[in-house]
MOPAC internal coordinates of N, CA, C and O (Angstrom, degrees):
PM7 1SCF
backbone

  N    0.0000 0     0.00 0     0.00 0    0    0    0
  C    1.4505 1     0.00 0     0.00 0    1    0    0
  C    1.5280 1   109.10 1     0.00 0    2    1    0
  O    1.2310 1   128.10 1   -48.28 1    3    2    1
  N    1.2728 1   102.00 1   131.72 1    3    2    1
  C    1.7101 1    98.75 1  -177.66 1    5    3    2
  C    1.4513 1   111.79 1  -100.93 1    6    5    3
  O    1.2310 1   107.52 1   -43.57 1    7    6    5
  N    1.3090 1   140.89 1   136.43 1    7    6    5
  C    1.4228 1   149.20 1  -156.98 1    9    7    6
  C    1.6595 1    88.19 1   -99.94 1   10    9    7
  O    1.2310 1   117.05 1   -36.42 1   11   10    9
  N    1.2078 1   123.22 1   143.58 1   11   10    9
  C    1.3578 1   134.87 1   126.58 1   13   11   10
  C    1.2601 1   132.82 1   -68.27 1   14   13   11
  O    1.2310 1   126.50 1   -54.87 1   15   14   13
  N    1.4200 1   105.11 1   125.13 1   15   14   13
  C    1.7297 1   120.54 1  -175.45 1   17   15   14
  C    1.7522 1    97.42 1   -66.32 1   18   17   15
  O    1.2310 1   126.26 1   -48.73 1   19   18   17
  N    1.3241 1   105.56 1   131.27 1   19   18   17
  C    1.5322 1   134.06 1   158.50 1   21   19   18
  C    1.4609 1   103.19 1   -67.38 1   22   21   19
  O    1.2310 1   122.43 1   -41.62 1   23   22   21
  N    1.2536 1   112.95 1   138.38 1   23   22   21
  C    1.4630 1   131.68 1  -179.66 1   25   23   22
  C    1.8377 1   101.85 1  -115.31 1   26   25   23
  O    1.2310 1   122.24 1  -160.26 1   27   26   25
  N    1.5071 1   113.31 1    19.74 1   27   26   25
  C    1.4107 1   115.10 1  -175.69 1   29   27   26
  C    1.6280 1    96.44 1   175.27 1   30   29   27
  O    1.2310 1   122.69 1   -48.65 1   31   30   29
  N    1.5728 1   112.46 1   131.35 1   31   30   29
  C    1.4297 1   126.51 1   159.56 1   33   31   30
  C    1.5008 1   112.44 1   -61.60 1   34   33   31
  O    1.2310 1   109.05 1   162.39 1   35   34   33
  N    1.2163 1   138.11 1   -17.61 1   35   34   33
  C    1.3176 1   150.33 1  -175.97 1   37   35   34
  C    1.5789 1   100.06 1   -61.39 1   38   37   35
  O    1.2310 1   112.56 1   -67.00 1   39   38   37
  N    1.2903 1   131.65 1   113.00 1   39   38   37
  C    1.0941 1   121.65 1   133.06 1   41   39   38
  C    1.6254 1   136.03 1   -64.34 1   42   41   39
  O    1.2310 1   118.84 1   -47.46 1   43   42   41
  N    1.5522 1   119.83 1   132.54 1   43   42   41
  C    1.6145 1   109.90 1   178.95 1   45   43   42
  C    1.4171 1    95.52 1  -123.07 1   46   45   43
  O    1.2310 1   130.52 1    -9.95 1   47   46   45
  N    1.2557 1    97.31 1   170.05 1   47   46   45
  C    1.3561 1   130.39 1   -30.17 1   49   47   46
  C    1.4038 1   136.99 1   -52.99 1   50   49   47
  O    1.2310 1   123.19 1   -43.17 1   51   50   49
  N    0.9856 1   111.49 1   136.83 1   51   50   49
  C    1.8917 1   113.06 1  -175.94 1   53   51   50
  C    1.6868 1   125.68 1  -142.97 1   54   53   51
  O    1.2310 1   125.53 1   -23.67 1   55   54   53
  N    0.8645 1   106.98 1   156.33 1   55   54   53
  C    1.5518 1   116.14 1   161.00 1   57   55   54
  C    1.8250 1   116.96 1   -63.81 1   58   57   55
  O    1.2310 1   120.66 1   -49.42 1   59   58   57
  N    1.3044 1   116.33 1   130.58 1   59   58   57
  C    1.5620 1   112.65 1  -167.99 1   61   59   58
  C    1.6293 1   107.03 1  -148.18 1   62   61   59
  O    1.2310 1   124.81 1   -66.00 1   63   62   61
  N    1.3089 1   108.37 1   114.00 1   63   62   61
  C    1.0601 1   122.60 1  -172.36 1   65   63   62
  C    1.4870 1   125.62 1   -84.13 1   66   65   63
  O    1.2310 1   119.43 1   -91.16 1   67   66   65
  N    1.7181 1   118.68 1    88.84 1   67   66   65
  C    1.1380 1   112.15 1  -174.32 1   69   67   66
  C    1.6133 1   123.23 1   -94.42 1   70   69   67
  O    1.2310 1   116.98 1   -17.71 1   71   70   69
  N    1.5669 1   123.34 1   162.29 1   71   70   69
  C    1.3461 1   108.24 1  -172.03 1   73   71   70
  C    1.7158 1    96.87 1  -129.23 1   74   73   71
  O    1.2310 1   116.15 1   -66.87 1   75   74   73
  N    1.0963 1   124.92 1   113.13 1   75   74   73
  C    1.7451 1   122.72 1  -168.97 1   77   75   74
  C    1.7282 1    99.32 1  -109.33 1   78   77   75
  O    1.2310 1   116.58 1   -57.36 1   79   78   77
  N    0.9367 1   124.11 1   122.64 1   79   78   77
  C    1.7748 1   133.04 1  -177.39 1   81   79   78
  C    2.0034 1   101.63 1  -114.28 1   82   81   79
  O    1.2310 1   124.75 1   -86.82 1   83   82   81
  N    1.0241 1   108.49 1    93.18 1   83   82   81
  C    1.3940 1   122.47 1   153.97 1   85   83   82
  C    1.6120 1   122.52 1   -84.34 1   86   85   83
  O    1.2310 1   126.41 1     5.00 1   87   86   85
  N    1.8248 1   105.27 1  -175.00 1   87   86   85
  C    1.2028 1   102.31 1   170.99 1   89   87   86
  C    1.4353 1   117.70 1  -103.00 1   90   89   87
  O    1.2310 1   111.21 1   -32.79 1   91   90   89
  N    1.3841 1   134.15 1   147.21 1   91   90   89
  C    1.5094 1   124.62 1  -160.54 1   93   91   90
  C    1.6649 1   111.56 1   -71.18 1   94   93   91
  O    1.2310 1   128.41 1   -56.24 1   95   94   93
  N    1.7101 1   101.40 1   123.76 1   95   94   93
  C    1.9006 1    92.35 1  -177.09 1   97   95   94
  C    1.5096 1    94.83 1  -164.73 1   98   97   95
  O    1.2310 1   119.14 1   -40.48 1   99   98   97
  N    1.1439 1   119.25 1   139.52 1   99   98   97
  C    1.2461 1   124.50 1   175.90 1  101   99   98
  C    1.5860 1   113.10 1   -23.10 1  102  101   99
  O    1.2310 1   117.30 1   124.25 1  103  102  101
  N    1.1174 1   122.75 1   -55.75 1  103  102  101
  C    1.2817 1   123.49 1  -171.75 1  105  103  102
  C    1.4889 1   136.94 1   -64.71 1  106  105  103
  O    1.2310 1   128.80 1   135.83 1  107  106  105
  N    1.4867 1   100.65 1   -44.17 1  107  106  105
  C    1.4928 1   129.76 1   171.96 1  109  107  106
  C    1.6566 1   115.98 1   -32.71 1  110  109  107
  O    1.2310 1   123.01 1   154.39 1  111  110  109
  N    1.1631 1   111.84 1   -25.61 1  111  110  109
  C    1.9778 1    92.18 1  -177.20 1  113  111  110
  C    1.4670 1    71.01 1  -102.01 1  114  113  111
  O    1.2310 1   105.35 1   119.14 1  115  114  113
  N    1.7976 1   144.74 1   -60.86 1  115  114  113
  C    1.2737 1    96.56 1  -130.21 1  117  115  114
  C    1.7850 1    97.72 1   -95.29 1  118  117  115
  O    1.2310 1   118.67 1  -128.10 1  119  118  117
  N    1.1801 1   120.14 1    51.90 1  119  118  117
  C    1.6987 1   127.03 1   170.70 1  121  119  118
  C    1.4248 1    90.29 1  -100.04 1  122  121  119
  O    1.2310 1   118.79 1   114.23 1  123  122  121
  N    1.5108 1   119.92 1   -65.77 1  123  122  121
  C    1.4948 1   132.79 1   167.93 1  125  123  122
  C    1.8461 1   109.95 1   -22.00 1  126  125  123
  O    1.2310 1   120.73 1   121.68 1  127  126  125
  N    1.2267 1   116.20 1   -58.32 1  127  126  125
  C    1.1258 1   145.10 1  -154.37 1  129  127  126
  C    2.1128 1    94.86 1   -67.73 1  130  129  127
  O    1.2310 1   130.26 1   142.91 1  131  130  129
  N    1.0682 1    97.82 1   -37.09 1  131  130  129
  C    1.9527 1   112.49 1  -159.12 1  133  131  130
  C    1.1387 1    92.85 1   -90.14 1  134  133  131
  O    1.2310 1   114.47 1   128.19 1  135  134  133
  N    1.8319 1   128.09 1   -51.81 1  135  134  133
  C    1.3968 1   137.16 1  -141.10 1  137  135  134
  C    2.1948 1    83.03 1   -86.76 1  138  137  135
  O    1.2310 1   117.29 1   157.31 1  139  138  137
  N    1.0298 1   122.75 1   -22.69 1  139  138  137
  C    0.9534 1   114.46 1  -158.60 1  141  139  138
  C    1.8309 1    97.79 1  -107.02 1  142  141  139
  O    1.2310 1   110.48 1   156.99 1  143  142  141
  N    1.5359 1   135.50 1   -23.01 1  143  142  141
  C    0.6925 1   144.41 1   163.32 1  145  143  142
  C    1.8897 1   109.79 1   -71.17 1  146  145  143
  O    1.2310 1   127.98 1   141.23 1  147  146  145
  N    0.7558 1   102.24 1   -38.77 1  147  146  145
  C    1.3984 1   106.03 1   156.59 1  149  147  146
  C    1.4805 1   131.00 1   -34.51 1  150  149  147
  O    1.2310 1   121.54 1   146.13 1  151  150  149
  N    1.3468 1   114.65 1   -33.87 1  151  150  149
  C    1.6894 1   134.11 1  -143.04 1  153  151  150
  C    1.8393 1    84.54 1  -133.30 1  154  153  151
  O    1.2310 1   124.36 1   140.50 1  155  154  153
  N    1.6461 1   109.25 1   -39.50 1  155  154  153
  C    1.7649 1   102.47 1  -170.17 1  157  155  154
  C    1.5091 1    91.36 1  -146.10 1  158  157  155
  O    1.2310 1   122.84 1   -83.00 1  159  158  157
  N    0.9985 1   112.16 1    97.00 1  159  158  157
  C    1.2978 1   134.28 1   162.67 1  161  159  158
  C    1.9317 1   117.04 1   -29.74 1  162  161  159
  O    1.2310 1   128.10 1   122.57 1  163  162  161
  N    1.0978 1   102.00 1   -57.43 1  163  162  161
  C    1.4919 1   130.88 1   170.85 1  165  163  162
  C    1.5092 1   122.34 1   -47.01 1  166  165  163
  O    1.2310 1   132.96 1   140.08 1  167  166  165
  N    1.1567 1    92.56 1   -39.92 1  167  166  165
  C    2.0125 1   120.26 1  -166.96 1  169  167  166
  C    1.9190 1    92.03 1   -44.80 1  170  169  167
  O    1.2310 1   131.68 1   -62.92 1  171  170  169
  N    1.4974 1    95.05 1   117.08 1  171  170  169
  C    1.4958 1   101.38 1   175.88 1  173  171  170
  C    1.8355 1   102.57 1   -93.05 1  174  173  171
  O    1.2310 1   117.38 1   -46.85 1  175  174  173
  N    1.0934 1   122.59 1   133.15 1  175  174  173
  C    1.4106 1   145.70 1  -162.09 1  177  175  174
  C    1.8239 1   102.38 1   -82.27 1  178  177  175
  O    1.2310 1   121.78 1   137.00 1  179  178  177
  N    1.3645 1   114.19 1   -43.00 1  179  178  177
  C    1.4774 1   121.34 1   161.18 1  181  179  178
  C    0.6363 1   146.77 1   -98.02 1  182  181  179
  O    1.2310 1   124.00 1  -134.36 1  183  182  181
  N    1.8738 1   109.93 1    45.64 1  183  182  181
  C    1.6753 1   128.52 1   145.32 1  185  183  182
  C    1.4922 1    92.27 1  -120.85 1  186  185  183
  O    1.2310 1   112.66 1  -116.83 1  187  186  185
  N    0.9888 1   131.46 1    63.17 1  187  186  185
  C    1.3700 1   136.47 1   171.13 1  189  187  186
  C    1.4167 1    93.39 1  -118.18 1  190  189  187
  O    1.2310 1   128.90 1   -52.49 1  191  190  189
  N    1.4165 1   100.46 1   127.51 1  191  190  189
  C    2.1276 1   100.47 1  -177.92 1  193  191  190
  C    1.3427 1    97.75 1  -107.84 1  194  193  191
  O    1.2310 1   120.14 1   -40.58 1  195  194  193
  N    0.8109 1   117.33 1   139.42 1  195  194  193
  C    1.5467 1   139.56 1   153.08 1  197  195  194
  C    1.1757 1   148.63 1   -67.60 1  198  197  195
  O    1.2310 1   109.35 1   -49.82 1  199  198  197
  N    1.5367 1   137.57 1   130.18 1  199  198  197
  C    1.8069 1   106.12 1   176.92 1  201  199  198
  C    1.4780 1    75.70 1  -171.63 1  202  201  199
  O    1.2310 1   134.18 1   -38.88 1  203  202  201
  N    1.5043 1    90.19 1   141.12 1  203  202  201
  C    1.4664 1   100.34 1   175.89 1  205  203  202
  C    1.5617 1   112.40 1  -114.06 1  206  205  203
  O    1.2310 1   112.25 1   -10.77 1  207  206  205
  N    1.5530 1   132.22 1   169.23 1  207  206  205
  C    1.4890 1   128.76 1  -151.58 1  209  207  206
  C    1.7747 1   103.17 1   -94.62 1  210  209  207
  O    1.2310 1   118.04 1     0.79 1  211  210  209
  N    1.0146 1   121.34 1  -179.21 1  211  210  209
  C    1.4028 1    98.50 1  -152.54 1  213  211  210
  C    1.8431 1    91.71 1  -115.77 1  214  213  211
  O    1.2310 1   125.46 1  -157.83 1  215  214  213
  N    1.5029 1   107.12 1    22.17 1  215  214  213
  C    1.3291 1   111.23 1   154.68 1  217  215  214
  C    1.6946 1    97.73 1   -98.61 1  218  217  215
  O    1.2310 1   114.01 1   137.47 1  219  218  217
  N    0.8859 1   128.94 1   -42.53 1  219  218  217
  C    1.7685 1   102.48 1  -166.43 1  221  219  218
  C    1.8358 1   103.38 1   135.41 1  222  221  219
  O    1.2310 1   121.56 1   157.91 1  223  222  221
  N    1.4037 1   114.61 1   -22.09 1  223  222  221
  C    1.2047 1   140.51 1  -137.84 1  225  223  222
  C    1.5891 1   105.23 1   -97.91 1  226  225  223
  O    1.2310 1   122.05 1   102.14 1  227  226  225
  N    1.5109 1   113.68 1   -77.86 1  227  226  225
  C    1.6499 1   114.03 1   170.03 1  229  227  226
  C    1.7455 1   110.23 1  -100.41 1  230  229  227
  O    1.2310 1   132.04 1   -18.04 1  231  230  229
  N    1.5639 1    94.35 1   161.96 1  231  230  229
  C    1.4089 1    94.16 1   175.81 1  233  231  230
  C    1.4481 1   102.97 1  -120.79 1  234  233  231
  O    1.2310 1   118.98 1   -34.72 1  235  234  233
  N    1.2015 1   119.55 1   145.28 1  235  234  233
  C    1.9491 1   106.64 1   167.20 1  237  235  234
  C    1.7954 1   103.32 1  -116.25 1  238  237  235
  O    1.2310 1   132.21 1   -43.93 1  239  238  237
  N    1.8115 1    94.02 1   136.07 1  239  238  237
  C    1.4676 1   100.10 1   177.14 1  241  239  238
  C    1.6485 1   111.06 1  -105.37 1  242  241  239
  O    1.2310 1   115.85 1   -62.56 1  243  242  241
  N    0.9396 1   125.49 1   117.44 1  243  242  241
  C    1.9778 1   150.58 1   160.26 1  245  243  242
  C    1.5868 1    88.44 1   -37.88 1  246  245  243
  O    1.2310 1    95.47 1   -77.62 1  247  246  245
  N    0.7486 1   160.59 1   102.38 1  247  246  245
  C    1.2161 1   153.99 1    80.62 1  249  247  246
  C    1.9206 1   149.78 1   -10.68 1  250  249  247
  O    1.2310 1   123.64 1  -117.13 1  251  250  249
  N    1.5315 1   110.62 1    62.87 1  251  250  249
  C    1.8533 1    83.30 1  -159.17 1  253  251  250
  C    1.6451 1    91.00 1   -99.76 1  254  253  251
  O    1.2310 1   129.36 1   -45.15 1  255  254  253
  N    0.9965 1    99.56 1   134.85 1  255  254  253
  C    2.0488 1   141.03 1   168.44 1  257  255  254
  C    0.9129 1   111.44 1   -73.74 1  258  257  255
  O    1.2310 1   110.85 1   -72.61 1  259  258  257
  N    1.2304 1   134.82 1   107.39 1  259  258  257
  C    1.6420 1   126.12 1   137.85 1  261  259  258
  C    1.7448 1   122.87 1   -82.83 1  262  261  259
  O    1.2310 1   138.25 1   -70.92 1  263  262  261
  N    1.3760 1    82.24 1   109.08 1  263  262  261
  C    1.2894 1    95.60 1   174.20 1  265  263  262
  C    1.3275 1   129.35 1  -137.22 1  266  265  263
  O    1.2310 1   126.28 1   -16.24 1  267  266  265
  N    1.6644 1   105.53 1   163.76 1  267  266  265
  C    1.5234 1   108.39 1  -140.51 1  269  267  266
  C    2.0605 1   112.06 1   -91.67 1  270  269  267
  O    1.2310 1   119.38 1   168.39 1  271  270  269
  N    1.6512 1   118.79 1   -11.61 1  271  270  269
  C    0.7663 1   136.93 1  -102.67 1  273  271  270
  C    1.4552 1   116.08 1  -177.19 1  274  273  271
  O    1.2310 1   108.59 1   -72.62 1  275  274  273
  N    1.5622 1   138.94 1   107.38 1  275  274  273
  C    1.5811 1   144.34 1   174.78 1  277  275  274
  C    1.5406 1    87.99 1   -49.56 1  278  277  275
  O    1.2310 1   122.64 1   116.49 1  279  278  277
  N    1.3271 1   112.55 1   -63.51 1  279  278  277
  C    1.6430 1   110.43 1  -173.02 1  281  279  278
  C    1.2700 1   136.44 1   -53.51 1  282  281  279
  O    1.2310 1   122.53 1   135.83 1  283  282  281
  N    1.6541 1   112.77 1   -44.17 1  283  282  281
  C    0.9910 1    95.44 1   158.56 1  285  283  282
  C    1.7393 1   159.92 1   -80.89 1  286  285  283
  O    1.2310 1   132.48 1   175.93 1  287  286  285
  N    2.1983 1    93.49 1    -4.07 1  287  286  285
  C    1.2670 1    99.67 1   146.68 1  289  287  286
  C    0.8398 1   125.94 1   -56.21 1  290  289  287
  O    1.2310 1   113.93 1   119.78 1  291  290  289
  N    1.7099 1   129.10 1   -60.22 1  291  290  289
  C    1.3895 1   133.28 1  -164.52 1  293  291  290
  C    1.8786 1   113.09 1   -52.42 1  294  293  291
  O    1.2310 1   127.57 1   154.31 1  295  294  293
  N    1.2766 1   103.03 1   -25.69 1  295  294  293
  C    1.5119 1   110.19 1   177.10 1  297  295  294
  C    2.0404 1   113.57 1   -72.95 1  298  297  295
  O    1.2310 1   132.89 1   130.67 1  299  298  297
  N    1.1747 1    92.70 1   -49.33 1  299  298  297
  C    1.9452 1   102.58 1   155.70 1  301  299  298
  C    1.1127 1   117.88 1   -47.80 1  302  301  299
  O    1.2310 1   122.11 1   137.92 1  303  302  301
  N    1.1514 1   113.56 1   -42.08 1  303  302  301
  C    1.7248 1   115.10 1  -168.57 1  305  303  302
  C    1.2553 1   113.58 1   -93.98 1  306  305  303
  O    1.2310 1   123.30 1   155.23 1  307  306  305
  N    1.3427 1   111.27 1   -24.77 1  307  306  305
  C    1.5232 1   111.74 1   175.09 1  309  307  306
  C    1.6845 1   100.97 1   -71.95 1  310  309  307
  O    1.2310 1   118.87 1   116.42 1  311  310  309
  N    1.5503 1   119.76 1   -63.58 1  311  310  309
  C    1.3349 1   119.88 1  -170.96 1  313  311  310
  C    1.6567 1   130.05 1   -48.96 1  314  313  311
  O    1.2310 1   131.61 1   150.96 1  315  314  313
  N    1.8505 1    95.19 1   -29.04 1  315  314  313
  C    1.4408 1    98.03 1   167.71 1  317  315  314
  C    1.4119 1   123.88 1   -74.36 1  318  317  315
  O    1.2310 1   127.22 1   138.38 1  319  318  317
  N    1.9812 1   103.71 1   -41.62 1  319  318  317
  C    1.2231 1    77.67 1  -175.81 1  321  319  318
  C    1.6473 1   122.47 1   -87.97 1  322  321  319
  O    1.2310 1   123.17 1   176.90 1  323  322  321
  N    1.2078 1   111.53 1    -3.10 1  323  322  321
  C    1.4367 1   122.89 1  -176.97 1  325  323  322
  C    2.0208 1    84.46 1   -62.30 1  326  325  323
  O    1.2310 1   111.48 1   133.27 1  327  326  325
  N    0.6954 1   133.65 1   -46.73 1  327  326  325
  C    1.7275 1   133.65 1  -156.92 1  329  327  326
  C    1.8467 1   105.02 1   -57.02 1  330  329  327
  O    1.2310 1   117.13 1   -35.27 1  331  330  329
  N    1.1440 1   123.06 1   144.73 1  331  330  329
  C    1.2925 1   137.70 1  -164.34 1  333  331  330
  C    1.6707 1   118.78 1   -73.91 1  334  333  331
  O    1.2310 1   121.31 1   177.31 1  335  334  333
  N    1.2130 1   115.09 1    -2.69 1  335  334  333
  C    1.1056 1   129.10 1  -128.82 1  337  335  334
  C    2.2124 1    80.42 1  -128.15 1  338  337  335
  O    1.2310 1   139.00 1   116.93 1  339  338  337
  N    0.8085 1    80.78 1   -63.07 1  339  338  337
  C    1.9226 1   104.11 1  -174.09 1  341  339  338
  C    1.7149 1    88.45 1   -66.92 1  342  341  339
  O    1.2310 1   137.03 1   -54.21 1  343  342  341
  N    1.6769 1    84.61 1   125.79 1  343  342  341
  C    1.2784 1   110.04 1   156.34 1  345  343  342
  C    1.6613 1   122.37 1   -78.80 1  346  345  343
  O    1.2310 1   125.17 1   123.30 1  347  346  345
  N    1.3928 1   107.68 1   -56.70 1  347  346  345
  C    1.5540 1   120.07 1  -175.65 1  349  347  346
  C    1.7966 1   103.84 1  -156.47 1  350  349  347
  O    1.2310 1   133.52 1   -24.53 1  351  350  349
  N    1.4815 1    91.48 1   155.47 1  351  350  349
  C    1.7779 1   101.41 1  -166.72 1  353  351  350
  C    2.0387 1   104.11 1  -138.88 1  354  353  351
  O    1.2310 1   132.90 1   -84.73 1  355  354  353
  N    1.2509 1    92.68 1    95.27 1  355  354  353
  C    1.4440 1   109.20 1  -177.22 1  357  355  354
  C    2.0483 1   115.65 1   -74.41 1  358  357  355
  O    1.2310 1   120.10 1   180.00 1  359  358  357

């Protein structure tokens, strides 16, 4: 029997823990909040953790995803971090 090579250690479907660090502004979680509802319809907005930097300055949002799919993370991750708003996407 011949195995197919994985293009990702990720098993899906799964739970996926993302960490997105913007700059602090009214808008910033719930842009996060749309761009990602976008991709998961489902995505509940209040298990999103919070913590802000200990200047005052960026905030980073915890994010965990269930998702079905290499692709359709990689499509989340591209859109967040491609977005203007996002500093960095862990």
């Amino acid at each position: 029997m011949v195995q197919e090579k994985k293009d990702t250690l990720i098993d899906f479907p799964c739970d996926f823990p993302i960490k997105i660090i913007g700059i602090v502004s009214e808008e910033f979680t719930s842009v996060i909040v749309d761009i990602i509802q976008k991709h998961l319809p489902k995505f509940d907005a209040h298990k999103i953790e919070m913590k802000g930097s200990s200047g005052g300055k960026y905030i980073s949002l915890t994010c965990t995803l269930h998702v079905v799919s290499k692709n359709q993370l990689d499509d989340i991750y591209r859109e967040i971090s491609s977005h203007p708003m996002t500093k960095f996407v862990l």
